[in-house]
C-alpha positions as CSV (number, residue, x, y, z in Angstrom):
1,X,0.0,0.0,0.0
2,X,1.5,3.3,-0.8
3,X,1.0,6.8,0.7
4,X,-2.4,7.1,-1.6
5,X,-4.1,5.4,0.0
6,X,-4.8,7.6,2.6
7,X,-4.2,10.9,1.1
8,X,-6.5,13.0,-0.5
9,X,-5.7,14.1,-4.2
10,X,-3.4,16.5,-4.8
11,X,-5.8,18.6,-7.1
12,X,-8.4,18.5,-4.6
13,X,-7.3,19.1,-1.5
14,X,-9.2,18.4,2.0
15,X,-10.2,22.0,3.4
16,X,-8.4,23.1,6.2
17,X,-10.6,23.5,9.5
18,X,-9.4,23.8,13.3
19,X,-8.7,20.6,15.1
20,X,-11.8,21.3,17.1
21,X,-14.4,21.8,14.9
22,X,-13.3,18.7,12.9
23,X,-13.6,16.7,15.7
24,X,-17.2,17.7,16.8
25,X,-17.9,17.3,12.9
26,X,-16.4,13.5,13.7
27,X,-18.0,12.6,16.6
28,X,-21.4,13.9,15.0
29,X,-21.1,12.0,11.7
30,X,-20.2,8.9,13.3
31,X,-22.4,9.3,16.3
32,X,-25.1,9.2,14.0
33,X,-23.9,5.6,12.4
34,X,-23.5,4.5,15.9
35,X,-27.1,4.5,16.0
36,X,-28.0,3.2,12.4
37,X,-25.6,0.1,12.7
38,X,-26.9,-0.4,16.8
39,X,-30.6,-0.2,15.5
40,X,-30.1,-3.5,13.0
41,X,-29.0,-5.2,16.1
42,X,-30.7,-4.3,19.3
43,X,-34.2,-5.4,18.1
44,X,-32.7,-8.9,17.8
45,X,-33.3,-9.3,22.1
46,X,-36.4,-7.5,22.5
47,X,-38.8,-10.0,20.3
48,X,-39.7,-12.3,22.9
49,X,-41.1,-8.6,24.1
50,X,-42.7,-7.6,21.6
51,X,-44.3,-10.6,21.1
52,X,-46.0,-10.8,24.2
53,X,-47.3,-7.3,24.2
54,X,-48.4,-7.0,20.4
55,X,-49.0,-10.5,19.3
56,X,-46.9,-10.5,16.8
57,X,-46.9,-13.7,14.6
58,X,-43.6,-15.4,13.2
59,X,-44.2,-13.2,10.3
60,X,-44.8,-9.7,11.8
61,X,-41.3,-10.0,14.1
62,X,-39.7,-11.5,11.1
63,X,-40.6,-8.1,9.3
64,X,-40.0,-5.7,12.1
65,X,-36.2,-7.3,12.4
66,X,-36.3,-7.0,8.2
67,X,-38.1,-3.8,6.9
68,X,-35.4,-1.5,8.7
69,X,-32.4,-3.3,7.1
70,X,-34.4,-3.8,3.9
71,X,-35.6,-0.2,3.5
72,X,-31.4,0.9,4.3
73,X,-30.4,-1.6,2.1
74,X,-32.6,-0.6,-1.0
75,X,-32.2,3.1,-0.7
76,X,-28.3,3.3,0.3
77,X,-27.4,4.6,-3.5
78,X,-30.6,7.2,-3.7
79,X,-29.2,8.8,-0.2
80,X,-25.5,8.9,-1.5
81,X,-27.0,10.8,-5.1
82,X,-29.2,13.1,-3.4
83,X,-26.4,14.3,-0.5
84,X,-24.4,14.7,-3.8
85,X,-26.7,16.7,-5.5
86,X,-28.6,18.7,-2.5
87,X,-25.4,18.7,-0.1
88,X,-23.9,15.9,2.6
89,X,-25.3,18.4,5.6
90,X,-29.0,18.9,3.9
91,X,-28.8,15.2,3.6
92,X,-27.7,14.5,7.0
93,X,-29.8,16.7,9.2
94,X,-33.2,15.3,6.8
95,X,-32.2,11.8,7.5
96,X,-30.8,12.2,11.1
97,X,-34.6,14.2,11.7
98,X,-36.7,11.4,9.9
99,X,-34.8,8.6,11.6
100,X,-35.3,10.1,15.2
101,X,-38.9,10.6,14.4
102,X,-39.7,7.1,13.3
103,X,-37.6,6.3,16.7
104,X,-40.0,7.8,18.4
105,X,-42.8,6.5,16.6
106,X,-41.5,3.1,16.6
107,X,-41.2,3.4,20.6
108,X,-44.7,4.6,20.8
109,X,-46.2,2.2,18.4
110,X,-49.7,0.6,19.8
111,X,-49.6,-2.6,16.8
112,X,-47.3,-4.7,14.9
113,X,-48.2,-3.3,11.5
114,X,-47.6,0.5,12.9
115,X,-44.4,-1.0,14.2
116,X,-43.4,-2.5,10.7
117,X,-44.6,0.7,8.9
118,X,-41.9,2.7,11.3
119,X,-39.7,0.5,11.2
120,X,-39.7,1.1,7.0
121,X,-39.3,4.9,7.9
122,X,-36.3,4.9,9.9
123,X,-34.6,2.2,8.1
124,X,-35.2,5.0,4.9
125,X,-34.0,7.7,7.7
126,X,-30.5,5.9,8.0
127,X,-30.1,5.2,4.0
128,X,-30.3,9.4,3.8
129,X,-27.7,10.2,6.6
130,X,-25.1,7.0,6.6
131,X,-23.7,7.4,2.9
132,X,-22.9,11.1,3.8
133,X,-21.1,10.0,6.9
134,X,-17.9,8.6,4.3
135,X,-18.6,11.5,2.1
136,X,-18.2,14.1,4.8
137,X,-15.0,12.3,6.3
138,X,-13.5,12.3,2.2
139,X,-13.8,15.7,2.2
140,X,-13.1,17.1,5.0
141,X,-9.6,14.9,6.7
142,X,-6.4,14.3,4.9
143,X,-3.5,12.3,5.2
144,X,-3.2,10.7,8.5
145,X,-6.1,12.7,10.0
146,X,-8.3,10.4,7.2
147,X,-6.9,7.5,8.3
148,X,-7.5,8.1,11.8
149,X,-11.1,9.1,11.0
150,X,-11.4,5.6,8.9
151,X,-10.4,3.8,11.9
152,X,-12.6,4.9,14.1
153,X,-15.6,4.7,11.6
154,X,-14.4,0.6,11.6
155,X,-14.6,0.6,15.2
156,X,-17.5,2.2,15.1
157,X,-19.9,-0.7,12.8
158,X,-17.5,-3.6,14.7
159,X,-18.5,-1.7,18.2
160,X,-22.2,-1.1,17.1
161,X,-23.1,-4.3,15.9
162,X,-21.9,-6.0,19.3
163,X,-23.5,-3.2,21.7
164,X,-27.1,-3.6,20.4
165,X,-26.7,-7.1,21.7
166,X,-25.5,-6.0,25.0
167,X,-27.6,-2.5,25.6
168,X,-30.9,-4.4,23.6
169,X,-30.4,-6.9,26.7
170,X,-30.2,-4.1,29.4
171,X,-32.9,-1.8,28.6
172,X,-35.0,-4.6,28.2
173,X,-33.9,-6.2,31.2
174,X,-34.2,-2.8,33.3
175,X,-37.7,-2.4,31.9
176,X,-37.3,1.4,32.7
177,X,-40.9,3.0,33.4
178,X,-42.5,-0.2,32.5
179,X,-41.4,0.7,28.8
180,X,-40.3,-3.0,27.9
181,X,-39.0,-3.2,24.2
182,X,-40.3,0.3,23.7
183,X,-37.0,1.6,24.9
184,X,-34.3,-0.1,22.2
185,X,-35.8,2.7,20.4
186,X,-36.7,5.5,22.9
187,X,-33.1,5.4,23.5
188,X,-32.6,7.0,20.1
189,X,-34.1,10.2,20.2
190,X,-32.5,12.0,23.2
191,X,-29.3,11.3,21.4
192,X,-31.0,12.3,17.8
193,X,-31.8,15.6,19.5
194,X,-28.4,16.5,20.4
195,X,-26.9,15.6,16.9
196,X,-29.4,17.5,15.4
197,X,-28.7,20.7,17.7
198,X,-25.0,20.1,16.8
199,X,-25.2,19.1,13.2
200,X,-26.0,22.5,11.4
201,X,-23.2,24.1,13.9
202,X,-20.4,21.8,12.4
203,X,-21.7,20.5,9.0
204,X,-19.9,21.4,6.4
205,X,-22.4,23.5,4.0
206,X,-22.0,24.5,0.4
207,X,-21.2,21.4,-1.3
208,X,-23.6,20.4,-3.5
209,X,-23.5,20.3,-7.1
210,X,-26.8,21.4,-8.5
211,X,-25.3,20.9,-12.0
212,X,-24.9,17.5,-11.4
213,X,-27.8,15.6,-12.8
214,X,-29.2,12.8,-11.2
215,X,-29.4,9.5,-12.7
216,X,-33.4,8.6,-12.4
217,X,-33.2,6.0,-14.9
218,X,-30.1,4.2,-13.0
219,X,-32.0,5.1,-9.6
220,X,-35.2,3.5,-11.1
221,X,-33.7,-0.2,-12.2
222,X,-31.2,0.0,-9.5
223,X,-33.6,0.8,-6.4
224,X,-36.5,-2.6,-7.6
225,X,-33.1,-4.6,-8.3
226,X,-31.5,-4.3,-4.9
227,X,-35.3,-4.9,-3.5
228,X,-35.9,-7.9,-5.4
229,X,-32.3,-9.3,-4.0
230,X,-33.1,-8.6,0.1
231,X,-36.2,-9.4,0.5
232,X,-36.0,-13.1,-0.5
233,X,-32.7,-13.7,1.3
234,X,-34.4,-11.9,4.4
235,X,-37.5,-13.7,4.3
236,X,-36.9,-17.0,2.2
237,X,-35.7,-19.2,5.2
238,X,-38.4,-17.4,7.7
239,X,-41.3,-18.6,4.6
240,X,-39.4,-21.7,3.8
241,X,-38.4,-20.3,0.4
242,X,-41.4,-20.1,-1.6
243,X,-41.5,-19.9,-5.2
244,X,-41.7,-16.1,-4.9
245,X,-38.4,-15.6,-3.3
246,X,-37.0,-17.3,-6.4
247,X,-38.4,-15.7,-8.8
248,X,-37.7,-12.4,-7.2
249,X,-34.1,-13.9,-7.4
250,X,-34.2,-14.2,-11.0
251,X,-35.8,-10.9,-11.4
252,X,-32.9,-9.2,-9.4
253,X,-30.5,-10.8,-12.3
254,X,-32.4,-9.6,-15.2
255,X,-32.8,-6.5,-13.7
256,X,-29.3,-6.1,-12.6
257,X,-27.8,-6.8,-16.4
258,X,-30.4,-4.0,-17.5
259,X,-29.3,-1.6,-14.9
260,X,-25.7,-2.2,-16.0
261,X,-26.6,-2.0,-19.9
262,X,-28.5,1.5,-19.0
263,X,-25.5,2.7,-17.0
264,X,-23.6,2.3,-19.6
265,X,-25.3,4.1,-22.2
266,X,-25.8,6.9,-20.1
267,X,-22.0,7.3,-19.6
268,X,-21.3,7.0,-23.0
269,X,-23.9,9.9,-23.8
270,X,-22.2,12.6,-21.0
271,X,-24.4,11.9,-18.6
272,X,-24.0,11.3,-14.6
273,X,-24.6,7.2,-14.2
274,X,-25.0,6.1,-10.6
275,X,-21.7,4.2,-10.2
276,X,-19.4,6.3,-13.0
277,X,-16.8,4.6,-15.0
278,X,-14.1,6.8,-13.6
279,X,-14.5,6.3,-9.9
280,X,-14.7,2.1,-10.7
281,X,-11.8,2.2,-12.3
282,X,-9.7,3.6,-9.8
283,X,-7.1,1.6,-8.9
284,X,-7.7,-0.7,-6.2
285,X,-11.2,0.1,-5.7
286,X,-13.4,-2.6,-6.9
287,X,-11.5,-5.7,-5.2
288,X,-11.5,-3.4,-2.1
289,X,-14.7,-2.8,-2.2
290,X,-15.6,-6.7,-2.8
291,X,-13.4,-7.6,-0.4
292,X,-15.4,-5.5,2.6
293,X,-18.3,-7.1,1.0
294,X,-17.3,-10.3,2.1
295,X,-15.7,-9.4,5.1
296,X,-18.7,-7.6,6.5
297,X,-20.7,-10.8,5.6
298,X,-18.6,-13.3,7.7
299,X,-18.2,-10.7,10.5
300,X,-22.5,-9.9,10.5
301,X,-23.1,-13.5,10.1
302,X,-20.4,-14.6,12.7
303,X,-22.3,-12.6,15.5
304,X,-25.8,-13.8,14.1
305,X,-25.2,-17.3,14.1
306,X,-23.3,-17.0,17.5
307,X,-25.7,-15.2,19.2
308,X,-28.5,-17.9,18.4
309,X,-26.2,-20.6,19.7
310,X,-25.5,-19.1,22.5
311,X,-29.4,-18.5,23.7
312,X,-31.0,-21.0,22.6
313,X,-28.3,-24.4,22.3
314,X,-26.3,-23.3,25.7
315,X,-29.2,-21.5,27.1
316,X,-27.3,-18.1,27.8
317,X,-29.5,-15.0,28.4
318,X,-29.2,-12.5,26.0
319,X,-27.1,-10.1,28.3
320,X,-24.4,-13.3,28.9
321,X,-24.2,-13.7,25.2
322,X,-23.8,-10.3,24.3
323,X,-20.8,-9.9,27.3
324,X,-19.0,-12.6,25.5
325,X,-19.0,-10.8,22.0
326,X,-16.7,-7.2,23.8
327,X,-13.3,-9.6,23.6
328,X,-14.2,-9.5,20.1
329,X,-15.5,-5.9,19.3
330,X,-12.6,-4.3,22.1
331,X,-9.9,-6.2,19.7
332,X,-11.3,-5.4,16.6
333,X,-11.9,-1.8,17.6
334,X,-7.9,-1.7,19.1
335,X,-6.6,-2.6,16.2
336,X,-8.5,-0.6,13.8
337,X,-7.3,2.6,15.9
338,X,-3.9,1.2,15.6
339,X,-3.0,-0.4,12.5
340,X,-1.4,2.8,11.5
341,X,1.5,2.1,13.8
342,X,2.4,-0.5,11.9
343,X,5.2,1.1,9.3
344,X,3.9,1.2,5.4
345,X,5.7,-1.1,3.5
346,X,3.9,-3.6,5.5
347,X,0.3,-2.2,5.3
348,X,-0.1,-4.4,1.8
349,X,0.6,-7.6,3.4
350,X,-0.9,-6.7,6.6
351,X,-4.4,-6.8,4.9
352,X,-4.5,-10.4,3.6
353,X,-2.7,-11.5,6.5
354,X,-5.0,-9.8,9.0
355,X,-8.1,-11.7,6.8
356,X,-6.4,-14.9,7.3
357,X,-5.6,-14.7,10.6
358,X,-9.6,-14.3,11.2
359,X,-10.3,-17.1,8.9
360,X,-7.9,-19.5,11.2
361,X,-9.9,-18.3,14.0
362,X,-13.1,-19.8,12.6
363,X,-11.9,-22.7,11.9
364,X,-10.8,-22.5,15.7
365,X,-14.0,-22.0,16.8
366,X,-15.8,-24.1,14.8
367,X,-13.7,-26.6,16.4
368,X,-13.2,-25.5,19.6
369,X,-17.3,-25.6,19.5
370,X,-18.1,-28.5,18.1
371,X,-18.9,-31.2,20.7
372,X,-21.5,-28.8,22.4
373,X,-19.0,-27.5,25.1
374,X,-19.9,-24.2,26.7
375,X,-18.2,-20.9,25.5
376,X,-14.8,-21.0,28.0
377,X,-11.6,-19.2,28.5
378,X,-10.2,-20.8,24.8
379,X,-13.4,-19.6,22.4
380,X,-12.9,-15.8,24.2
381,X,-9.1,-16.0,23.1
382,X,-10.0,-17.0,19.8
383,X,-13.0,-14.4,19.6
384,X,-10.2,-11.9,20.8
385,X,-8.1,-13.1,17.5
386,X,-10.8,-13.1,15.4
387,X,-11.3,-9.5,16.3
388,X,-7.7,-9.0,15.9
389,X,-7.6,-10.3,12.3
390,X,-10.5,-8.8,11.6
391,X,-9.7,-5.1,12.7
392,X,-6.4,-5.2,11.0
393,X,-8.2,-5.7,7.6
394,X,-11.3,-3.9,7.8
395,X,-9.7,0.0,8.2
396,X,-6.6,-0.3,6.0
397,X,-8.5,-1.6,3.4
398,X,-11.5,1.2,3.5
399,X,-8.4,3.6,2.8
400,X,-7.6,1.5,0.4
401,X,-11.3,1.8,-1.6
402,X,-11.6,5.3,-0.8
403,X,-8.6,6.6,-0.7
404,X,-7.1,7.0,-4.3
405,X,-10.6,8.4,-5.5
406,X,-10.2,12.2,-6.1
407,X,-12.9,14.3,-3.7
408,X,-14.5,15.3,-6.6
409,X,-15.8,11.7,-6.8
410,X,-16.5,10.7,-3.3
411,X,-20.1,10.9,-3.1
412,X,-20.1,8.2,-5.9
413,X,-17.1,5.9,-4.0
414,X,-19.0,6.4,-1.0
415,X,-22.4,4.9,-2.6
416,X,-20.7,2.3,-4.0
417,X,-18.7,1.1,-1.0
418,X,-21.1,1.7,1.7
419,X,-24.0,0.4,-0.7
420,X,-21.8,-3.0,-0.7
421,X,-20.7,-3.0,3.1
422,X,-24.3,-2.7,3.8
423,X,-25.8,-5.2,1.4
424,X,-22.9,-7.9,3.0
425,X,-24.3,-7.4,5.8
426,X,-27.9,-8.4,4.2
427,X,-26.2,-10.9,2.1
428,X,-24.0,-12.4,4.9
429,X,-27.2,-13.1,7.7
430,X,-29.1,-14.5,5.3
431,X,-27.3,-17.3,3.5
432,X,-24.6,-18.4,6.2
433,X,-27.3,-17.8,8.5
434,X,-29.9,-19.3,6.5
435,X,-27.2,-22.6,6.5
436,X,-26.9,-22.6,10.0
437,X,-30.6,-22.2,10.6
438,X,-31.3,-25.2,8.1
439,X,-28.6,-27.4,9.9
440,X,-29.4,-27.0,13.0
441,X,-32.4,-28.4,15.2
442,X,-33.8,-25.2,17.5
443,X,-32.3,-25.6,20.7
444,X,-30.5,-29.1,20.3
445,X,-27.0,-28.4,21.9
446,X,-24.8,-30.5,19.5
447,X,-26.8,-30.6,16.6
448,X,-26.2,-26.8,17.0
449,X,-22.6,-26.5,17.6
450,X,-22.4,-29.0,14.2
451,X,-24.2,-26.1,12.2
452,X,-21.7,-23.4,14.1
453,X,-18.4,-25.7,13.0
454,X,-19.7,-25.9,9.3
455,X,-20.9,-22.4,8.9
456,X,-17.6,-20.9,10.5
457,X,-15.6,-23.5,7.9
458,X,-18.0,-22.0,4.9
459,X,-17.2,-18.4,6.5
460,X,-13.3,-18.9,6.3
461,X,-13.6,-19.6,2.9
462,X,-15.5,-16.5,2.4
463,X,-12.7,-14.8,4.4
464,X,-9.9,-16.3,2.5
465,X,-11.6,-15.1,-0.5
466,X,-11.1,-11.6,0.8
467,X,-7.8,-12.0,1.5
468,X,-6.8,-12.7,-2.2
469,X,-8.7,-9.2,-3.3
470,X,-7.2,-7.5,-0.6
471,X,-4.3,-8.7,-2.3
472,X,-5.0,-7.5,-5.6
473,X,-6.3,-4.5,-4.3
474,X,-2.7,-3.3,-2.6
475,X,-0.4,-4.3,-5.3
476,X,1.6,-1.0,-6.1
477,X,0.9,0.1,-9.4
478,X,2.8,-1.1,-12.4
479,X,6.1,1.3,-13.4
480,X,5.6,3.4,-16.8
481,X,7.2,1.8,-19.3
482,X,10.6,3.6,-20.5
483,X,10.5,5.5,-23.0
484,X,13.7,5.4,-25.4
485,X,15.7,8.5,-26.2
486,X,15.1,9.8,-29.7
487,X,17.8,8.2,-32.0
């Protein structure tokens, strides 16, 4: 990895801003995907809740856990345009407001179809403010002040992810004013407020482009294509894959090759395609951006199909469980603040070995796991590791994606990337989770720790995967071939 990868371009540089306003600007932007990333996991331990106050079927929860991610999912690329075209703050403060709204409406909600209507809303909420969050750290931090900022946004979805678990657990637990599950989403609005009362203060303003069309036809095969994709892997195992799912499957395909066809044209004719030509082909970007695909898939799924296993095989409560995940989040979030540290000619082969590192460690768990044991001293080293391996990847290779795109572009890098990250995590639940699920017998101890060793096996192929665009992603670029002197 050379110096680019975390420097802005040298046509476009980073403004300058004092050191305190950047970091109020930081803490904002990444407060607010604190809560986006925390809200598609702290539902998972209030369900039996739920349940018992709404009556909500199999099919209702199913949709309250799924509309938010599905909604997110679907209308990443539409959020990233827009904060392009209207301006990351506009963007930001429309979809920080409309998230804490739903928040509250989703905390105050008296039925399960109010609650899955909501729950649509705020999911739509985060797709408007999260792509800006990348955006607004491309263009504001430079050198190692971007990478610094990119580590911290990794610790930030590895930290999230494993504190819905933990805080779902304790508000629910601590049943605060009798408000039961109502409070995993009360929780978000006193903290909505205050980014809100800080957002215009810090925000960046001024940098839209209201020259810079946007692309509706792209917008309109993309948006049904990425629909037709999630809610089939969501749903499918919950419905027992119906002939729908598939056929919305196929659809996605078709619809996908169109998308790509129409893209294409629209470049070639001037015009402002949703993923631009330019920005895919800068160098290292694609196979970065597949490799966080995949590693945001294994990591998602790891906690998903751990978390089950720990419930409902070893009969943990759902505050034990989500202890046992911090080893794992407290590394990954170490070494993400770190890697830095580590001196540059080794950041290229500290990637792939970071992602094999983590791949060993599911195969060590898998094992470790197996025989039905309980989760011990050994699988909270090897958690630890994983987190390691995992951390030590995740950051270095987001500079990697992001960081040789000029800042002209980043609105479009950011779609793209965070439009992948976010669909890996879709992607990742539903089919390693879907093969744990179909492997293992609900609350059967060794029958389940089976399904854990082959689905951490099936993930460390995934990883390994990674590790080989990770790879290609940091190899320096080729010299310029020597000219000869004129004879």
């Amino acid at each position: 990895m050379t110096s680019s990868t975390t420097t802005a371009s040298p046509s476009q540089p980073a403004p300058v801003r004092p050191a305190t306003r950047t970091g109020l600007l930081l803490a904002v932007v990444l407060g607010a995907q604190f809560m986006a990333v925390l809200d598609a996991s702290i539902v998972n331990v209030a369900i039996p809740s739920m349940h018992a106050d709404l009556g909500a079927d199999g099919a209702g929860l199913q949709l309250i856990l799924a509309g938010y991610v599905i909604a997110y999912a679907v209308l990443l690329v539409t959020g990233a345009r827009l904060g392009d075209r209207l301006g990351q703050r506009t963007m930001f403060v429309t979809g920080l407001t409309a998230f804490s709204a739903a928040s509250l409406a989703c905390g105050l909600a008296w039925s399960t179809e109010v609650l899955i209507a909501f729950r649509f809303v705020q999911g739509a909420g985060a797709a408007m403010m999260v792509p800006q969050v990348m955006t607004l750290i491309q263009v504001t931090f430079a050198g190692e002040a971007r990478g610094r900022a990119l580590s911290l946004y990794a610790a930030v979805i590895s930290g999230g992810a494993v504190v819905g678990q933990v805080f779902g657990g304790l508000i629910v637990s601590s049943d605060v004013g009798g408000t039961q599950w109502r409070g995993v989403f009360l929780v978000n609005v006193p903290i909505g407020l205050l980014l809100l009362a800080l957002a215009p203060r810090v925000l960046p303003g001024g940098s839209a482009r209201p020259g810079h069309r946007l692309d509706l036809r792209g917008l309109a095969l993309l948006t049904p294509t990425v629909l037709l994709l999630v809610v089939p892997l969501v749903l499918g195992h919950e419905e027992d894959w119906p002939l729908w799912g598939w056929v919305m499957l196929a659809a996605s395909a078709v619809l996908l090759a169109a998308f790509v066809a129409v893209e294409r044209r629209v470049e070639a004719s001037g015009g402002a395609a949703l993923f631009p030509g330019r920005v895919l082909r800068a160098r290292g970007l694609v196979p970065a951006a597949a490799g966080q695909f995949l590693v945001m898939s294994t990591f998602s799924a790891s906690l998903f199909t751990m978390a089950i296993h720990l419930q409902s095989a070893l009969g943990y409560t759902a505050l034990h469980a989500g202890l046992l995940f911090i080893p794992m989040a407290g590394c990954f979030a170490v070494a993400s603040m770190t890697w830095r540290r580590v001196p540059m000619r080794h950041h290229a082969r500290m990637i792939p070995a970071g992602l094999v590192l983590a791949a060993a460690s599911l195969v060590a768990m898998g094992v470790l796991l197996r025989d039905g044991r309980g989760f011990g001293v050994a699988a909270l080293v090897v958690f630890g590791v994983m987190g390691l391996g995992f951390g030590a990847a995740f950051s270095p290779l987001m500079a990697v994606a992001l960081g040789r795109v000029p800042l002209v572009e980043a609105a479009d890098a950011s779609g793209f990337v965070t439009t992948l990250v976010q669909l890996g995590n879709v992607v990742g639940v539903a089919t390693f989770g879907t093969l744990y699920l179909t492997r293992a017998d609900d609350g059967v101890r060794h029958a389940s720790a089976e399904a854990i060793e082959v689905t951490d096996l099936a993930q460390a192929g995934a990883i390994v995967v990674a590790a080989c665009l990770a790879w290609l992603a940091t190899r320096p670029a080729p010299a310029p071939a020597a000219v000869p002197d004129p004879v």
